[in-house]
N, CA, C and O atoms as a Maestro MAE file, in Angstrom:
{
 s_m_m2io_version
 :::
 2.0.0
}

f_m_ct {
 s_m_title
 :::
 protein
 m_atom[328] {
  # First column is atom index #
  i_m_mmod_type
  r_m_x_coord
  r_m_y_coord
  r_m_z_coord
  i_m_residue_number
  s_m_chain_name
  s_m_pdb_residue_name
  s_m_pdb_atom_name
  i_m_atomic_number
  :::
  1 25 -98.884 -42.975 14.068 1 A "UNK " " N  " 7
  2 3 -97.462 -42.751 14.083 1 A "UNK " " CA " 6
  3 2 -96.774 -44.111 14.041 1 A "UNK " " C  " 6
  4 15 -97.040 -44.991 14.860 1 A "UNK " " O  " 8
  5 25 -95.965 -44.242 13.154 2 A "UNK " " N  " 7
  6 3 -95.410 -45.528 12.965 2 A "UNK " " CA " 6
  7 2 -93.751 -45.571 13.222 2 A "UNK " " C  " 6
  8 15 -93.026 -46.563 13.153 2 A "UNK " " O  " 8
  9 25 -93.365 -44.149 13.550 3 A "UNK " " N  " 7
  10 3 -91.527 -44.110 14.337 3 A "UNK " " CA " 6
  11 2 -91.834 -42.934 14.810 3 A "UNK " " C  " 6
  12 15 -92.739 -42.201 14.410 3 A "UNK " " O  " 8
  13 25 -90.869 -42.686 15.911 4 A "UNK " " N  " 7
  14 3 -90.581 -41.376 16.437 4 A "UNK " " CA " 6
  15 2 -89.690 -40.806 15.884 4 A "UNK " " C  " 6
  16 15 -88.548 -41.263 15.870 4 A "UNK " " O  " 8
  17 25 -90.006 -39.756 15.348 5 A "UNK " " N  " 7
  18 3 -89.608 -38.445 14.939 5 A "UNK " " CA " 6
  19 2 -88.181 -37.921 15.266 5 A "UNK " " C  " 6
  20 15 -87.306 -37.570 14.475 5 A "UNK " " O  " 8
  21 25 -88.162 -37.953 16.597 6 A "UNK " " N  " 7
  22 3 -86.824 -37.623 17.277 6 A "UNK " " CA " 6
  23 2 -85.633 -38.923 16.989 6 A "UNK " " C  " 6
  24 15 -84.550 -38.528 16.556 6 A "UNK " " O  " 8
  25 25 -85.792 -40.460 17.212 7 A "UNK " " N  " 7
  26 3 -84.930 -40.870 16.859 7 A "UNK " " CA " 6
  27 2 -85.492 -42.448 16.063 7 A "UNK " " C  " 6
  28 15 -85.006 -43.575 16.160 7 A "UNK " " O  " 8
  29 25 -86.242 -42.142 15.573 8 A "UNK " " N  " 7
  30 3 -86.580 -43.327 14.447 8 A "UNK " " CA " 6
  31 2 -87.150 -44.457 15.359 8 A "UNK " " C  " 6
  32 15 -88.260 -44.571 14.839 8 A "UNK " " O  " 8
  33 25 -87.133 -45.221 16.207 9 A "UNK " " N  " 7
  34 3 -87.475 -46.344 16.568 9 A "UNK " " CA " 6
  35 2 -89.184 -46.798 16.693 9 A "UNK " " C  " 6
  36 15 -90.177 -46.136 16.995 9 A "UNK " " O  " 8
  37 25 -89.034 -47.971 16.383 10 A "UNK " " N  " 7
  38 3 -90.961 -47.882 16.238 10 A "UNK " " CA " 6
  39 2 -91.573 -47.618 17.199 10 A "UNK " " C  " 6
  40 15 -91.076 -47.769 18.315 10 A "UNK " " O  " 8
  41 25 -93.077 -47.054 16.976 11 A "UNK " " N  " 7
  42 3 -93.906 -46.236 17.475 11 A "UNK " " CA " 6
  43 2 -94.709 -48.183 18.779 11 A "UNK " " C  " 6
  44 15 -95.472 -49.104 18.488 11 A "UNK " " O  " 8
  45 25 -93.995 -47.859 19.940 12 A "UNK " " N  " 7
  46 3 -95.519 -49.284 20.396 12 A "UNK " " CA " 6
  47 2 -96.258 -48.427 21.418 12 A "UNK " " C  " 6
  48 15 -96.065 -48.491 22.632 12 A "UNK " " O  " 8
  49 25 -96.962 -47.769 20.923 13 A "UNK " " N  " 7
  50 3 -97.913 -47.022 21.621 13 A "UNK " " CA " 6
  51 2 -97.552 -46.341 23.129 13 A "UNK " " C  " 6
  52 15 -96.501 -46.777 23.600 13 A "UNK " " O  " 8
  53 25 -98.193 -45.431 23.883 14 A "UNK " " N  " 7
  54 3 -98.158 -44.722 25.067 14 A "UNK " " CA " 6
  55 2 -97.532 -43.798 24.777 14 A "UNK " " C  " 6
  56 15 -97.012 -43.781 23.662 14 A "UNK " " O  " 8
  57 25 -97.328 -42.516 25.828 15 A "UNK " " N  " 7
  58 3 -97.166 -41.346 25.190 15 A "UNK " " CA " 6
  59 2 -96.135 -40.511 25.745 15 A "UNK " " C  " 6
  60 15 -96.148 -39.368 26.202 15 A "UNK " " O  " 8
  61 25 -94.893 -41.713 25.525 16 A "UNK " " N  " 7
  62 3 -93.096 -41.250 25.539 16 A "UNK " " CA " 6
  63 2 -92.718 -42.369 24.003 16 A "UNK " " C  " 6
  64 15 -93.472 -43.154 23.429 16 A "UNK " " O  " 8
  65 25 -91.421 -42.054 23.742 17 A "UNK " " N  " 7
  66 3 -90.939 -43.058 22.966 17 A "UNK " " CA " 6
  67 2 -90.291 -43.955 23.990 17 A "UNK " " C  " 6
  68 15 -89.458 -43.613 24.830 17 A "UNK " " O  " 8
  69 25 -90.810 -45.177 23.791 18 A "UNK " " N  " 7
  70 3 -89.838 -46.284 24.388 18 A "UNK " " CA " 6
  71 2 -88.118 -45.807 24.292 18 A "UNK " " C  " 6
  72 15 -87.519 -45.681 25.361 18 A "UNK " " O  " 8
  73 25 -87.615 -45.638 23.408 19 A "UNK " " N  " 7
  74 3 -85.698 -45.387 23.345 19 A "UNK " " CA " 6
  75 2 -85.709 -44.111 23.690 19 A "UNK " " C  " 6
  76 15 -85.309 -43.995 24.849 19 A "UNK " " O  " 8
  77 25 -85.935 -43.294 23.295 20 A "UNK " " N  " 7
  78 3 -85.466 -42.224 24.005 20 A "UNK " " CA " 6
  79 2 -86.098 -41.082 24.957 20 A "UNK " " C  " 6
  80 15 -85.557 -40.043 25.336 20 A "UNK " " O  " 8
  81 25 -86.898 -41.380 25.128 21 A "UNK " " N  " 7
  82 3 -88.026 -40.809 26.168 21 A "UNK " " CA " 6
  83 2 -88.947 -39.641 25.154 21 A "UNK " " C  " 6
  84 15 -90.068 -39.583 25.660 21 A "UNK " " O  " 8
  85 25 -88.893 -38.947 24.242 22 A "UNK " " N  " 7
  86 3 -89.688 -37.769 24.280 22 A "UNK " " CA " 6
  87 2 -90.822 -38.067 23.818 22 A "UNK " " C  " 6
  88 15 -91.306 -38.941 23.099 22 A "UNK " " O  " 8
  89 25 -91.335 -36.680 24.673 23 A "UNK " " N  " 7
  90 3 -93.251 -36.872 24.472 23 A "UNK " " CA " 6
  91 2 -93.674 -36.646 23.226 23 A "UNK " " C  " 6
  92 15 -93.400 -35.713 22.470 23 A "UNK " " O  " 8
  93 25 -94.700 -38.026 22.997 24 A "UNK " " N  " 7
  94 3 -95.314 -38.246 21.822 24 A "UNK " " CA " 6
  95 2 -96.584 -37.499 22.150 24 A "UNK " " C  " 6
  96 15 -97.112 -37.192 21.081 24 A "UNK " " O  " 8
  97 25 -97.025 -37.238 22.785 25 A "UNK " " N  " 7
  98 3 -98.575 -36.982 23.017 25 A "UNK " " CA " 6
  99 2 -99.339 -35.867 22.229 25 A "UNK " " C  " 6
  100 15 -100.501 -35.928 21.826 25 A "UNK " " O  " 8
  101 25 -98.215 -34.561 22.053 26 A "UNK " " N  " 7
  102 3 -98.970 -33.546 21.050 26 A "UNK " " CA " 6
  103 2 -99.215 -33.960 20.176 26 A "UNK " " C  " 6
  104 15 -100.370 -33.762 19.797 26 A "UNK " " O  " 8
  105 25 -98.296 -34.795 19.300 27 A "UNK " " N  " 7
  106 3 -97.865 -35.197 18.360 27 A "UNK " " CA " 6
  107 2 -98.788 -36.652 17.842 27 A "UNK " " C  " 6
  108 15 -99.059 -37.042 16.706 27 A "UNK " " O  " 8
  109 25 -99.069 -37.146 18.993 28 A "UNK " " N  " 7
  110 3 -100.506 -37.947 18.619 28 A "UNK " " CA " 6
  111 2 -101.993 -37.124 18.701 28 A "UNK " " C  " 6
  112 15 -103.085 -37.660 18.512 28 A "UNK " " O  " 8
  113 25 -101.856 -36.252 18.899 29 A "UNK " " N  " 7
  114 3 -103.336 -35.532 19.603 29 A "UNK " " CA " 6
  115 2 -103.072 -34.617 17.904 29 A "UNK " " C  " 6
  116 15 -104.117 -34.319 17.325 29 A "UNK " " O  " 8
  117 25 -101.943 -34.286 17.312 30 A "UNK " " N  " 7
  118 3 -102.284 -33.941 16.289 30 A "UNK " " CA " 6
  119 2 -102.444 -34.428 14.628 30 A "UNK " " C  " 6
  120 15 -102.682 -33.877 13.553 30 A "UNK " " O  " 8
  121 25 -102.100 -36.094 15.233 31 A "UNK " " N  " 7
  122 3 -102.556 -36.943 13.953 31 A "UNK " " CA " 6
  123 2 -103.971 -37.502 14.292 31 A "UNK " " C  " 6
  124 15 -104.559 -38.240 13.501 31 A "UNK " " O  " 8
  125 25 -104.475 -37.151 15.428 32 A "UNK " " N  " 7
  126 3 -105.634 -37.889 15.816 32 A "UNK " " CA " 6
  127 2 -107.087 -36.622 14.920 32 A "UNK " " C  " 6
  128 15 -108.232 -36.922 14.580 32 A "UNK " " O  " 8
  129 25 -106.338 -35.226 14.804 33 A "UNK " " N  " 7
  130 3 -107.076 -33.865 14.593 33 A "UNK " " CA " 6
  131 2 -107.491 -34.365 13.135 33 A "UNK " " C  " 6
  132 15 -108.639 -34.482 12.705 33 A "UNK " " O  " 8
  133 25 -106.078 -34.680 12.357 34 A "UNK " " N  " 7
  134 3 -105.981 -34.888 11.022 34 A "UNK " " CA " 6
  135 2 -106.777 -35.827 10.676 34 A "UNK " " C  " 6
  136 15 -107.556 -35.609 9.747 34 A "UNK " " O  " 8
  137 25 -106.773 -37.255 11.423 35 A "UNK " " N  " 7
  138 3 -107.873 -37.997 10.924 35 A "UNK " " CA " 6
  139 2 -109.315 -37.563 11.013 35 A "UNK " " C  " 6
  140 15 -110.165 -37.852 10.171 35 A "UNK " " O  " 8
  141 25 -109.506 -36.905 12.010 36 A "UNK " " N  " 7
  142 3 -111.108 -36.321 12.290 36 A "UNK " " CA " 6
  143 2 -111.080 -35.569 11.079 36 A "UNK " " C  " 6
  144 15 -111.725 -36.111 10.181 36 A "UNK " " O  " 8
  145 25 -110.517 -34.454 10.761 37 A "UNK " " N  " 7
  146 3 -111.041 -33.939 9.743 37 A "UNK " " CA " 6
  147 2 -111.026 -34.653 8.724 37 A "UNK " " C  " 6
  148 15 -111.982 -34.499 7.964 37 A "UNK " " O  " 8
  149 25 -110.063 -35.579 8.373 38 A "UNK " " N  " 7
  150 3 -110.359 -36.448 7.017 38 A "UNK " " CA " 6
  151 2 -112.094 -37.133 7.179 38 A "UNK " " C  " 6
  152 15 -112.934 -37.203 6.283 38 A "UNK " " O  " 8
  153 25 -112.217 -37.533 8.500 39 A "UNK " " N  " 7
  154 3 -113.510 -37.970 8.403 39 A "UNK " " CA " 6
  155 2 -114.437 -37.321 8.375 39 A "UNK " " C  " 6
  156 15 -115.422 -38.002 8.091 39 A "UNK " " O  " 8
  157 25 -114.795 -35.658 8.627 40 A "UNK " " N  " 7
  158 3 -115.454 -34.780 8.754 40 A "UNK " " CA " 6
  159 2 -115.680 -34.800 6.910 40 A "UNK " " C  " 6
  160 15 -116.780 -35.109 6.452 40 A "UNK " " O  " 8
  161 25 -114.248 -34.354 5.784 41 A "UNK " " N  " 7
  162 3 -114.258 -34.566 4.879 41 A "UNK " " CA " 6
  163 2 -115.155 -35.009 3.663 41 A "UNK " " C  " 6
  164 15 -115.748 -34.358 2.803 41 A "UNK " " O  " 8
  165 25 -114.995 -36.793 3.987 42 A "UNK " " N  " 7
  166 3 -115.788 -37.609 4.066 42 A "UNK " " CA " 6
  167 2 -117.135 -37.291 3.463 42 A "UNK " " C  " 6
  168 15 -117.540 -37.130 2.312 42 A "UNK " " O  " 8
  169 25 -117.880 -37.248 5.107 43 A "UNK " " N  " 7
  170 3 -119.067 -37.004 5.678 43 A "UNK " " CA " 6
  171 2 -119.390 -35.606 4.469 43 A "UNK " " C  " 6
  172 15 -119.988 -36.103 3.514 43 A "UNK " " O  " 8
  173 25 -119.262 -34.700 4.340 44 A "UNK " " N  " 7
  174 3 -119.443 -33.698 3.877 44 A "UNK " " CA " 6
  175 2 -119.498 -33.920 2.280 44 A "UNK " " C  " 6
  176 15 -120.247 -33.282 1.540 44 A "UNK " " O  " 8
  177 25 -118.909 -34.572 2.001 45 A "UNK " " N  " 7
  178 3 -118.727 -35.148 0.577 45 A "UNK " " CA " 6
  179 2 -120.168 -35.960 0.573 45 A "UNK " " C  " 6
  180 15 -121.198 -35.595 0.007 45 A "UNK " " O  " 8
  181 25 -120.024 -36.814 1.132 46 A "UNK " " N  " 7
  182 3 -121.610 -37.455 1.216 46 A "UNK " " CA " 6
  183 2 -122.806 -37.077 1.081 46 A "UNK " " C  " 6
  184 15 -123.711 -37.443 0.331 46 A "UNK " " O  " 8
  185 25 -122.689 -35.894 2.306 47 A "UNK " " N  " 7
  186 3 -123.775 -35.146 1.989 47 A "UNK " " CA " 6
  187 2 -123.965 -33.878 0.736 47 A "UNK " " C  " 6
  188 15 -124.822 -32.996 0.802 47 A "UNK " " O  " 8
  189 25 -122.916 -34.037 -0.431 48 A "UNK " " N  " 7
  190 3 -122.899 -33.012 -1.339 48 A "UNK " " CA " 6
  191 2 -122.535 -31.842 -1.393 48 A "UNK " " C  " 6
  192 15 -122.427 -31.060 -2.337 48 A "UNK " " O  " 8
  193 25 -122.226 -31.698 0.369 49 A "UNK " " N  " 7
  194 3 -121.438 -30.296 0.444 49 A "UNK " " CA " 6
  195 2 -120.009 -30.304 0.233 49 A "UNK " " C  " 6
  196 15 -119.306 -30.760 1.135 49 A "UNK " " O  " 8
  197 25 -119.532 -29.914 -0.712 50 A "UNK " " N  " 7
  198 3 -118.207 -30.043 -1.880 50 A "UNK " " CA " 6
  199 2 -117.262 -29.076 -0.843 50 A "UNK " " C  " 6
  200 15 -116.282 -29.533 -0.255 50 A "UNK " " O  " 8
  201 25 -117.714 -27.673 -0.716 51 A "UNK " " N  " 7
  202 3 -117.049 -26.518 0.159 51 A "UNK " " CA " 6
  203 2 -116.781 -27.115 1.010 51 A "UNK " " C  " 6
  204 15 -115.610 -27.255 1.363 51 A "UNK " " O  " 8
  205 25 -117.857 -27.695 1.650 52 A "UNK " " N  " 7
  206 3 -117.562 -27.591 3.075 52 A "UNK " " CA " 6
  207 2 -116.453 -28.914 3.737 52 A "UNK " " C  " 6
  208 15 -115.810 -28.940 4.786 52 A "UNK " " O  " 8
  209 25 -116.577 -29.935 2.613 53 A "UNK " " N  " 7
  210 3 -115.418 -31.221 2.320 53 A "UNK " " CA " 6
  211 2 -113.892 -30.266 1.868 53 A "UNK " " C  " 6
  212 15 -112.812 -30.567 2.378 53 A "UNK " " O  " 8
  213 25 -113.990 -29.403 1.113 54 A "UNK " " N  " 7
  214 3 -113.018 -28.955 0.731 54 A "UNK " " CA " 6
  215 2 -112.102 -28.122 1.975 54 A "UNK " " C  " 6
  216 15 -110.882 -28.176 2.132 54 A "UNK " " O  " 8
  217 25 -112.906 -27.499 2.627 55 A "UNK " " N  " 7
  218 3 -112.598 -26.477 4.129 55 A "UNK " " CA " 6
  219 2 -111.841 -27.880 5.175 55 A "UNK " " C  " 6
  220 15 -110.792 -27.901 5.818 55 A "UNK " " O  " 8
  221 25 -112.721 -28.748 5.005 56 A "UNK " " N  " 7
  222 3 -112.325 -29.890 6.411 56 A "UNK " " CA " 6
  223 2 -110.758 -30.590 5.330 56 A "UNK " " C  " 6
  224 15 -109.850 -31.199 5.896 56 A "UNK " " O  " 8
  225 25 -110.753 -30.426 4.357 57 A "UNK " " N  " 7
  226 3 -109.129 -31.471 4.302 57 A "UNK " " CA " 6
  227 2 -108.402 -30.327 4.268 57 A "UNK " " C  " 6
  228 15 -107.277 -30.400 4.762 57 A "UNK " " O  " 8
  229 25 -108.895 -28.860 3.626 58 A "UNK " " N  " 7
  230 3 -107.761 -28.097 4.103 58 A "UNK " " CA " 6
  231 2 -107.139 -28.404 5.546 58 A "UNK " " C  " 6
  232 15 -105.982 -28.641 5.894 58 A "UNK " " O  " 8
  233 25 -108.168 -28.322 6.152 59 A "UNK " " N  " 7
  234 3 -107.505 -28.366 7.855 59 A "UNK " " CA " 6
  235 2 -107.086 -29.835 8.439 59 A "UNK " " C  " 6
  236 15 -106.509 -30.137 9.484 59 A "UNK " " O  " 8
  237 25 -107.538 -30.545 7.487 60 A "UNK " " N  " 7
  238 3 -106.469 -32.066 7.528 60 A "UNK " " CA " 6
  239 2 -105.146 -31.956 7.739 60 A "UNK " " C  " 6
  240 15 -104.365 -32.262 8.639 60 A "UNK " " O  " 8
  241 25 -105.062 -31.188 6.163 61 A "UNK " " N  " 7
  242 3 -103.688 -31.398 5.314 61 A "UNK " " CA " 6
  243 2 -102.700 -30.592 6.317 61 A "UNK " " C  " 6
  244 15 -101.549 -30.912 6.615 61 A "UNK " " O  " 8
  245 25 -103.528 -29.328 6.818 62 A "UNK " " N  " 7
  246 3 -102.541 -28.356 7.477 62 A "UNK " " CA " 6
  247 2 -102.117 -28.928 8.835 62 A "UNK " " C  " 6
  248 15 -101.198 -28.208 9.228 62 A "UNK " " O  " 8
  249 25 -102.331 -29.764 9.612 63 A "UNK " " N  " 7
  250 3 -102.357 -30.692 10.638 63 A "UNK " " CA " 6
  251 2 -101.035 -31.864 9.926 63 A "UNK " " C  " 6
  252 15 -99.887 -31.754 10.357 63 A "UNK " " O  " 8
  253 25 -101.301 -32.728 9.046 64 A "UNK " " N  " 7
  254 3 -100.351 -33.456 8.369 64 A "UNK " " CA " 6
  255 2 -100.823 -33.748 7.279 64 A "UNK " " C  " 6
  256 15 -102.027 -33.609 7.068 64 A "UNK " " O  " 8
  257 25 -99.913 -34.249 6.284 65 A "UNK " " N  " 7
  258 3 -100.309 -34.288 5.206 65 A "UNK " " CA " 6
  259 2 -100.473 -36.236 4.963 65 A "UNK " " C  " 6
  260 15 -99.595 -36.801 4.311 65 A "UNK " " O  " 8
  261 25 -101.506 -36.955 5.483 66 A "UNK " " N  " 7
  262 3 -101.998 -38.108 5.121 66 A "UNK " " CA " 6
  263 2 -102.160 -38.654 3.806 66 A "UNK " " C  " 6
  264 15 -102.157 -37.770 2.949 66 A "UNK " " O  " 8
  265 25 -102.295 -39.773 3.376 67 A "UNK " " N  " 7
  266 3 -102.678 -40.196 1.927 67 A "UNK " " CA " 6
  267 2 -103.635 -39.933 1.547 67 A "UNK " " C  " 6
  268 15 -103.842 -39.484 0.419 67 A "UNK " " O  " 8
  269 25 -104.409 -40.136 2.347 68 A "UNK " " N  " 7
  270 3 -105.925 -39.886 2.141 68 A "UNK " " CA " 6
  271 2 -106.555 -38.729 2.193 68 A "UNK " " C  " 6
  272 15 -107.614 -38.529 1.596 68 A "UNK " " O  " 8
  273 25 -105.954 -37.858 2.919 69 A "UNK " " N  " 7
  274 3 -106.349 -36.420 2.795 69 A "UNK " " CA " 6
  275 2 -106.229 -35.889 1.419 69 A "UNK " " C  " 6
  276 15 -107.135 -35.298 0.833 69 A "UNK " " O  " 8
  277 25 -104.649 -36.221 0.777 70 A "UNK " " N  " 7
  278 3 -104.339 -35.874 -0.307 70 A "UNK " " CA " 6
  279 2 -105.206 -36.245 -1.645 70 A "UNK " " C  " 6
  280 15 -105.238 -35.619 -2.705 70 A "UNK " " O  " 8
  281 25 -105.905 -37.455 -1.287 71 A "UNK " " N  " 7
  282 3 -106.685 -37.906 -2.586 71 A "UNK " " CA " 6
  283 2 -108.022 -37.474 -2.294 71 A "UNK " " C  " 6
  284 15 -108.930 -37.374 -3.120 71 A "UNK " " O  " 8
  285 25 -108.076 -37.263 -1.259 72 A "UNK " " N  " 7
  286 3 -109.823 -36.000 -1.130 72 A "UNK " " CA " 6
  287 2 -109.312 -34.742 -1.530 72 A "UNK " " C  " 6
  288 15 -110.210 -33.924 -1.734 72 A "UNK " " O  " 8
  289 25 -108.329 -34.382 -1.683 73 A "UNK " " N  " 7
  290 3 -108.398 -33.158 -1.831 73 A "UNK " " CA " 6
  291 2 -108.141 -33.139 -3.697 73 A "UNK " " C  " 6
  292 15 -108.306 -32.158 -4.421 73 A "UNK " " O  " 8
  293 25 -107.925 -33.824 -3.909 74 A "UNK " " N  " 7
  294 3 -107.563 -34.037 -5.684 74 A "UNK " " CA " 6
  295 2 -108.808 -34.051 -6.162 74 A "UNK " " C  " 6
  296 15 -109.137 -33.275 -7.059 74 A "UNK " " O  " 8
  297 25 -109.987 -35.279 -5.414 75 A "UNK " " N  " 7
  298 3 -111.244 -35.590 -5.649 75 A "UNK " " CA " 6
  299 2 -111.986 -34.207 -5.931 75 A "UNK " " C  " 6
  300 15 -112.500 -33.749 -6.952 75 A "UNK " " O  " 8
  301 25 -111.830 -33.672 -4.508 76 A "UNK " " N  " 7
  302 3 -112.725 -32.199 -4.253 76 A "UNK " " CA " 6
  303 2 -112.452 -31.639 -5.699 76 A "UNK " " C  " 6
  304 15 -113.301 -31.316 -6.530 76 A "UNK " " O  " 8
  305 25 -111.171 -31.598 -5.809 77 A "UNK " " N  " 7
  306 3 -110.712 -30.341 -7.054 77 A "UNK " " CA " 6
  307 2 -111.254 -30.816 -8.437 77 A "UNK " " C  " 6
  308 15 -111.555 -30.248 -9.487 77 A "UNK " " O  " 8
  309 25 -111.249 -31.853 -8.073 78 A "UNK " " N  " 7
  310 3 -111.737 -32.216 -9.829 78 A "UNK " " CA " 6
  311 2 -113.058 -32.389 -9.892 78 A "UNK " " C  " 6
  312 15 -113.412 -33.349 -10.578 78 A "UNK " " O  " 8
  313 25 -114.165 -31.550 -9.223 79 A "UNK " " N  " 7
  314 3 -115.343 -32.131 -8.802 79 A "UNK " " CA " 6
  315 2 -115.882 -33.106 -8.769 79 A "UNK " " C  " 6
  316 15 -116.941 -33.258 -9.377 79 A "UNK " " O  " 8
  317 25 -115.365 -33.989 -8.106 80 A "UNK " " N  " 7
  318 3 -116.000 -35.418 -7.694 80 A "UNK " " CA " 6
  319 2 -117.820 -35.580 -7.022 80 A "UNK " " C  " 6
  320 15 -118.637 -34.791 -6.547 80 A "UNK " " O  " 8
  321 25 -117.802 -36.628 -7.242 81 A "UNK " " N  " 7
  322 3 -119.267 -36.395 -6.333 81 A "UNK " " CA " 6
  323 2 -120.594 -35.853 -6.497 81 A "UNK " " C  " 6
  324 15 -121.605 -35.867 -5.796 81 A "UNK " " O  " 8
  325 25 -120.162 -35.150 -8.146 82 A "UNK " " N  " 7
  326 3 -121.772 -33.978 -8.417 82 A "UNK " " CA " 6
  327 2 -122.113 -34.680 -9.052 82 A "UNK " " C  " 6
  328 15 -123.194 -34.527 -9.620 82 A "UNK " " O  " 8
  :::
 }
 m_bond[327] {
  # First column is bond index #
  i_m_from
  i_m_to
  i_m_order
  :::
  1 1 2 1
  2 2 3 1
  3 3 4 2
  4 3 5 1
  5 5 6 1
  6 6 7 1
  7 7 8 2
  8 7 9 1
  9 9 10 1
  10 10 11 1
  11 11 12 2
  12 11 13 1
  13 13 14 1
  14 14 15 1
  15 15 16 2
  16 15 17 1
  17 17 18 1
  18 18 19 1
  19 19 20 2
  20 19 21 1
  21 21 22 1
  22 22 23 1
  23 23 24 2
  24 23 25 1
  25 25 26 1
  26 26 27 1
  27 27 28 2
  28 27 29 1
  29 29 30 1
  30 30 31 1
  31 31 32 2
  32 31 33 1
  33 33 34 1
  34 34 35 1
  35 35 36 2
  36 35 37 1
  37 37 38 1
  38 38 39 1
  39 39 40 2
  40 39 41 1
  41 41 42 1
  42 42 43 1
  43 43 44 2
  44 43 45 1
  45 45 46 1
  46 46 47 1
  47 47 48 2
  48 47 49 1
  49 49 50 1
  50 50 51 1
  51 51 52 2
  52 51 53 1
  53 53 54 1
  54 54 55 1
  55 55 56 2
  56 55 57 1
  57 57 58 1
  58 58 59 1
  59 59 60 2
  60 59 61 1
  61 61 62 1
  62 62 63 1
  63 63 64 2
  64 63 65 1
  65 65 66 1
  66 66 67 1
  67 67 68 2
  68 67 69 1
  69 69 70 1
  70 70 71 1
  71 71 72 2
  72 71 73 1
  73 73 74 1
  74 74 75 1
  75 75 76 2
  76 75 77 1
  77 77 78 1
  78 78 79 1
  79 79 80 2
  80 79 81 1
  81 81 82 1
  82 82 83 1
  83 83 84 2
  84 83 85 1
  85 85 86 1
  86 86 87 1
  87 87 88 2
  88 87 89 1
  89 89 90 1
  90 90 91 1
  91 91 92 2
  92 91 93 1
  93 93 94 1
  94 94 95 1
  95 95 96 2
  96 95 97 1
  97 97 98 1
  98 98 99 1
  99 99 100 2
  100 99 101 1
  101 101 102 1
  102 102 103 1
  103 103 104 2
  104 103 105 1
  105 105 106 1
  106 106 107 1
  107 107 108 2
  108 107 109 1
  109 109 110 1
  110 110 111 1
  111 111 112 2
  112 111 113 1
  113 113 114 1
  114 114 115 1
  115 115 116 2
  116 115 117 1
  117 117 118 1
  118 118 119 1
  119 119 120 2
  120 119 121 1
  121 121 122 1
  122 122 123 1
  123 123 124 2
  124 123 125 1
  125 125 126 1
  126 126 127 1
  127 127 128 2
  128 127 129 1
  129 129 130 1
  130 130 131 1
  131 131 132 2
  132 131 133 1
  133 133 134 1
  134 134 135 1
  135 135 136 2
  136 135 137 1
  137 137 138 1
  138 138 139 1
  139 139 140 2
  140 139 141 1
  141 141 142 1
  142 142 143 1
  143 143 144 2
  144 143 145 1
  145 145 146 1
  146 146 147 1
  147 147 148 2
  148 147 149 1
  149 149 150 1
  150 150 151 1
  151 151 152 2
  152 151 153 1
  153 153 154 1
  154 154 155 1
  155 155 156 2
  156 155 157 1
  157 157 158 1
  158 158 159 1
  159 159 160 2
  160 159 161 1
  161 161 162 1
  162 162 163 1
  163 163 164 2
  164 163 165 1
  165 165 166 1
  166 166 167 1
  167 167 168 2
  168 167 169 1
  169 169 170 1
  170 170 171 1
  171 171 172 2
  172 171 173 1
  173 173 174 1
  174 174 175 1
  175 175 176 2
  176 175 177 1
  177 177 178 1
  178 178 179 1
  179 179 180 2
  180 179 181 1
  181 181 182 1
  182 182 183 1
  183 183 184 2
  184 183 185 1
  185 185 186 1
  186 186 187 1
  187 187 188 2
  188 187 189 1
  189 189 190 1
  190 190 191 1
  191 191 192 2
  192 191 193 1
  193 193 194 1
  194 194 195 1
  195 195 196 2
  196 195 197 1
  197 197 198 1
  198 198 199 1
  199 199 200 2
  200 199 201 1
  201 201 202 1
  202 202 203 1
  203 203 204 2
  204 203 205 1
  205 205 206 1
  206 206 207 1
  207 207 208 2
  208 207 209 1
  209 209 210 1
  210 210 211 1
  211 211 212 2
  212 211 213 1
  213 213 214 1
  214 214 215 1
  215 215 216 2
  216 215 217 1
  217 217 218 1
  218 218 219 1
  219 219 220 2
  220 219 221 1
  221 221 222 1
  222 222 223 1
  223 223 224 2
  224 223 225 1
  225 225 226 1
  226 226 227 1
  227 227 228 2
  228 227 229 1
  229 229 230 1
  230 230 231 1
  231 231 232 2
  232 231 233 1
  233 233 234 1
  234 234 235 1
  235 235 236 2
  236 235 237 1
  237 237 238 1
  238 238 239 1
  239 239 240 2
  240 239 241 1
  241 241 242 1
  242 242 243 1
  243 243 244 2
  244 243 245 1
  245 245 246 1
  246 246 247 1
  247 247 248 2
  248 247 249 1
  249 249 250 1
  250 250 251 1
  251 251 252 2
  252 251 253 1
  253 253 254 1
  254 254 255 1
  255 255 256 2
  256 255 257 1
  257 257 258 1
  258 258 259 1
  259 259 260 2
  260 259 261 1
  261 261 262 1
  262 262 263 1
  263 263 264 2
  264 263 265 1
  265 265 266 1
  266 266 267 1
  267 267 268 2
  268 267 269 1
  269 269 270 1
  270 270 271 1
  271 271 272 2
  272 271 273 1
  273 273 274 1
  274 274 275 1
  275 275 276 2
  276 275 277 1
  277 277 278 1
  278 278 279 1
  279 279 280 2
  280 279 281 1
  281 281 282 1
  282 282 283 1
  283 283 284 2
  284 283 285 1
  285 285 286 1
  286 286 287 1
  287 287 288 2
  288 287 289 1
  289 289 290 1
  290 290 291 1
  291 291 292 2
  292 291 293 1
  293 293 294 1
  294 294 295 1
  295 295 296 2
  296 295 297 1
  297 297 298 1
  298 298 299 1
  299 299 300 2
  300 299 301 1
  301 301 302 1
  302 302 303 1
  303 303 304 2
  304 303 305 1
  305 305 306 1
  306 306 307 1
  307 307 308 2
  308 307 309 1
  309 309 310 1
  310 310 311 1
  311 311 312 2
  312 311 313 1
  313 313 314 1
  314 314 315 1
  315 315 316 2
  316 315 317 1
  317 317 318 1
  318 318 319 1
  319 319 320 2
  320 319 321 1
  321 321 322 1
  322 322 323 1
  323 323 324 2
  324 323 325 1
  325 325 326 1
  326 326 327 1
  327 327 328 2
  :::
 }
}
C-alpha cells in the first residue's frame, strides 16, 4: 500500500494511517492474500500446472488487481509455458 485510501497520505507502515487514523490492517492482510496467490501462481506455472496457475491469479486478481497478477493472467491465457 503506497496511500491510504480514505485520505491519500503516504502509506509509513503500522496499522492506522498516520493523518487520519483509519485501520489499515484488513486492508493490508488483503494485499498480503493477493501477493501469496500471485506467488502460488508462479509456483504452479513452474511446475506446468497451467489450471492450477490460472485458479491461483483468479483469486489474486479477485483480492486486487496487481500488475503482476494481470500479466500472469494474460501469460496463462495465451498458453505460456507449454
Amino acid at each position: 500500500m503506497e496511500r491510504c485510501p480514505n485520505c491519500g497520505a503516504r502509506y509509513k507502515g503500522g496499522r492506522e494511517c498516520h493523518r487520519c487514523g483509519m485501520e489499515l490492517s484488513r486492508l493490508l492482510h488483503i494485499e498480503s492474500q493477493a501477493k501469496r496467490w500471485e506467488q502460488v501462481a508462479v509456483k504452479r506455472l513452474a511446475a506446468g500446472d497451467r489450471e492450477g496457475a490460472e485458479v491461483a491469479v483468479a483469486r489474486s486478481l479477485a483480492l486486487q488487481r496487481r500488475p503482476l497478477a494481470l500479466v500472469l493472467r494474460a501469460f496463462v491465457r495465451q498458453g505460456g509455458a507449454e
